[in-house]
C-alpha positions in Angstrom: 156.0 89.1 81.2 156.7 85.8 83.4 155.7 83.8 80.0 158.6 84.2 78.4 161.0 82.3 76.6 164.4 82.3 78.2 167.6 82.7 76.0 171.1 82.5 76.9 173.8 85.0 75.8 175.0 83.0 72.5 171.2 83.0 71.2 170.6 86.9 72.0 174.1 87.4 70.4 172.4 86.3 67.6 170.3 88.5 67.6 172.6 91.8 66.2 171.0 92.7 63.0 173.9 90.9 61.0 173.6 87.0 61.7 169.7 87.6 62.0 167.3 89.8 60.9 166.2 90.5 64.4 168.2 93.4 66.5 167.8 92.8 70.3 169.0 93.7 73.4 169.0 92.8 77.1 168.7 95.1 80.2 168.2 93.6 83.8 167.7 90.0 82.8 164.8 91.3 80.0 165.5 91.0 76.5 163.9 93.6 74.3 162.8 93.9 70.2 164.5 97.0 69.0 164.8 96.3 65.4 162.0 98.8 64.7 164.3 101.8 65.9 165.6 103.9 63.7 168.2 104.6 66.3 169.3 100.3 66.0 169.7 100.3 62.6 172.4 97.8 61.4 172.7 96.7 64.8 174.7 99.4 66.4 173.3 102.4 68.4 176.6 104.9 68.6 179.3 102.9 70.5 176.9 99.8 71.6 175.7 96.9 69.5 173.0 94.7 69.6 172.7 90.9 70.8 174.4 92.1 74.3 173.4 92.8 77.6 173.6 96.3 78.3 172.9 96.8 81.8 176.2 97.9 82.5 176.5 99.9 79.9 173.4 102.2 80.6 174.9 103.9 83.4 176.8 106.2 80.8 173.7 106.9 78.9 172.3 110.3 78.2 168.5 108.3 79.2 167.4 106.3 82.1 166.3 102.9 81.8 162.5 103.9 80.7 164.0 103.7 77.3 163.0 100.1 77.5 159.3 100.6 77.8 159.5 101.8 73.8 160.7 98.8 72.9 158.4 95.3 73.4 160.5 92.3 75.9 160.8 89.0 73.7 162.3 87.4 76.4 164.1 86.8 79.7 167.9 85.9 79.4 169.2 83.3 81.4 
């Protein structure tokens, strides 16, 4: 996981399944492919939406953060 590309906030915003086909999302510095989930589609997953960082956000969760290892990590955000 150390080879990957880094992207800053504006690029992974991006990134919401509107402006781009892709839907990602960023937890702890790691930015993860969800665009496969059923549970991203459209970019929005209940009250949260794709192309942010939502490290902060998982503390209100009903899942821990192994929800992450589903998902394949694109990249690191910088």
């Amino acid at each position: 996981m150390t080879n990957l590309p880094e992207y800053t906030k504006s690029q992974l915003a991006l990134r919401n399944g509107q402006d781009k086909p892709e839907i990602w999302v960023a937890y702890k510095g790691t930015i993860y492919d969800v665009t496969e989930s059923r549970l991203w589609r459209n970019g929005k997953h209940y009250e949260h939406w794709a192309g942010q960082d939502l490290t902060d956000e998982l503390i209100d969760a009903p899942h821990t953060h192994e929800v992450f290892e589903r998902f394949k990590a694109v990249a690191k955000l910088k």
